[in-house]
N, C-alpha and C positions, 0 to 999 in steps of 0.2 A: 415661283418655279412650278412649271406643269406636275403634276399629281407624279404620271409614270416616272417623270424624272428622277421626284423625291424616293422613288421607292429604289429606283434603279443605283440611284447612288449610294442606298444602304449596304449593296454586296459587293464588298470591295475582299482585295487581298493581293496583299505585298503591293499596295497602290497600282493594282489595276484594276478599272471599271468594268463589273462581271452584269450581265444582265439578270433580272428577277428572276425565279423561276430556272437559275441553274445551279441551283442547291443541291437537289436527289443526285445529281451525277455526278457533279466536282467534289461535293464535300468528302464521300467516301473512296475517291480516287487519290485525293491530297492526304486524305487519312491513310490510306495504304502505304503513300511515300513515303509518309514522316517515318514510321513504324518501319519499313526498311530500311530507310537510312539509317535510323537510330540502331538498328542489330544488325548491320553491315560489317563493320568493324567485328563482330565477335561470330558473326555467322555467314558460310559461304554460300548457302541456300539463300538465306537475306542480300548477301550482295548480288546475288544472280538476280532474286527480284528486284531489284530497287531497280535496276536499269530500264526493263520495261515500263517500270512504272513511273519513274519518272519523267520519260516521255510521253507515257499518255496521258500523265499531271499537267507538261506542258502544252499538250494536247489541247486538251480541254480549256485551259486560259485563254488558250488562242482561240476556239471555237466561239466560247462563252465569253468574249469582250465586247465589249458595247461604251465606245467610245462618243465623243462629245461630237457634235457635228453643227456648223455654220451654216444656220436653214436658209435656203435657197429662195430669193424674191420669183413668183410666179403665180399662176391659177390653182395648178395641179404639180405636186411631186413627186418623184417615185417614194412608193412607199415601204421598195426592200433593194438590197442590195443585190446584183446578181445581173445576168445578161437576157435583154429582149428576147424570150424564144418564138413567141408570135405577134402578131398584133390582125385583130380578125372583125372585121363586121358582124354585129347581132343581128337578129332579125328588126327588133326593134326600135332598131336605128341606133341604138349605143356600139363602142367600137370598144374590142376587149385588146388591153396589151396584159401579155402572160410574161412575168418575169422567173425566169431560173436560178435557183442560188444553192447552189454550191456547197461542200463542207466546207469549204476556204473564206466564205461571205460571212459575214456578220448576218448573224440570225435575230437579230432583234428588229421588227418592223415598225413603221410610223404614218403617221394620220397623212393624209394626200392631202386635204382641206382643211381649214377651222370647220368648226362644225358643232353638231348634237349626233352624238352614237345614238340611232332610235332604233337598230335590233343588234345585239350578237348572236347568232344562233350555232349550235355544236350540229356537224351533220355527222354520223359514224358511216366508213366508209372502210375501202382496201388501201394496202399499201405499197402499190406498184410505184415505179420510179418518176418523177415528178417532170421527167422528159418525155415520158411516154403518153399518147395520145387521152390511155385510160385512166392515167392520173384524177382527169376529172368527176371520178369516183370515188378518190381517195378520201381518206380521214380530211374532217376541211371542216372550217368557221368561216361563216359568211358575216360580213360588216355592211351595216347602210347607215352612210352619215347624213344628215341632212346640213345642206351647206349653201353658200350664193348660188352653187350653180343648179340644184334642187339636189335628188336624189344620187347619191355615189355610192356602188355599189364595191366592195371589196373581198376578196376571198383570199383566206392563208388555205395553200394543199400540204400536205403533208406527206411524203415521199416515202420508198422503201425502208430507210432509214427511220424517218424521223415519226415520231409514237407517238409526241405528245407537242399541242400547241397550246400555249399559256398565256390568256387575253388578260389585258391588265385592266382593263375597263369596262365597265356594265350599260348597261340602255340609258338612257337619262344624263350619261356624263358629256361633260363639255368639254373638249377637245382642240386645242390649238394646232397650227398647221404645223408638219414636223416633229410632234410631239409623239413619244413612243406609245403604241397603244398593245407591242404584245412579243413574243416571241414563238419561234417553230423549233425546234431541238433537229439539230441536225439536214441534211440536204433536202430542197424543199422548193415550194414555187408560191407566188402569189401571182393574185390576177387583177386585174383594176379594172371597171367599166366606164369608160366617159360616155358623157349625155350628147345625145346625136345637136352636130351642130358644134362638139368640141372637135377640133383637127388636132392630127398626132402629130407631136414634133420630134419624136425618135422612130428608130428603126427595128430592124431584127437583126444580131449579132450585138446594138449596141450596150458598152457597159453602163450599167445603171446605179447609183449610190444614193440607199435612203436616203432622205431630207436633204437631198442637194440637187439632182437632176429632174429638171423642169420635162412634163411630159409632154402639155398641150402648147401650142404656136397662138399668138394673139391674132 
């Protein structure tokens, strides 16, 4: 089983699959529930709490799930969940599709190729909304995999929202296609670059599901 996997499946609770890296936020949210619930009963200020909080307990499970996925035979897959917002020509002849994801998406993203991760780099940037033009400014990790099809370029943005992105992976590791390589906390985008000479097989508006939707056309 891929590295990210083993890790991903350590954070479980009440048997659901939580992704890495969403400890700081759930743990003291589910902490607050118990603690209400448990002085509910004897307190009416504790009952008033526990309701919000146990929604945004549920909240959270729901954000921070990171479920099993049937990887998808192809070249290239998406490598987050969410909807096409662009897809744009480089100069350099690679073609970028911008994916958008949602509070509602699974924030755990995954490797587009097999591969060799040979850089993850941290850029510190703003946090404008991951829809907006200037997002590509934002807080963001660039990824280059080296893989059959040579260099694949990858980038996690980081949105209004979201503060922190959590690469599971270092330079040097080996990487299966589909395999998780990180997550974004909260509403967010990633961008993929194909190498000129690869043709897009989706659109914009289309829904897209890591390790399942094939990007490139043979």
């Amino acid at each position: 089983m891929p590295h990210s996997q083993t890790s991903a499946s350590r954070g479980s609770l009440a048997g659901v699959r939580l992704a890495r890296g969403a400890s700081p936020w759930l743990l003291p949210t589910v902490a607050t529930t118990a603690v209400s619930l448990a002085r509910a009963r004897r307190s009416k200020r504790a009952a008033t709490l526990a309701v919000p909080a146990t929604a945004l307990a549920a909240g959270m499970l729901w954000f921070f799930r990171d479920p099993e996925r049937e990887i998808a035979q192809g070249r290239v897959i998406s490598p987050a969940d969410g909807v096409v917002q662009s897809i744009m020509p480089w100069k350099d002849g690679r073609t970028r599709v911008a994916i958008f994801m949602s509070p509602l998406n699974v924030h755990v993203n995954r490797a587009p190729l097999a591969g060799t991760v040979t850089s993850v780099e941290h850029i510190p940037g703003g946090f404008v909304p991951a829809f907006n033009k200037e997002s590509e400014n934002n807080e963001r990790v660039v990824w280059h995999f080296d893989t059959e099809l040579g260099d694949i370029e990858m980038v996690q943005i980081a949105g209004a929202v979201a503060r922190r992105i959590v690469p599971y992976l270092a330079q040097g590791a080996k990487v299966e296609q589909g395999e998780r390589i990180g997550l974004i906390r909260f509403g967010s985008r990633v961008d993929i670059y194909l190498p000129e000479g690869v043709d897009v097989a989706v659109e914009v508006g289309q829904t897209m599901t890591a390790g399942v939707t094939r990007i490139d056309r043979d």
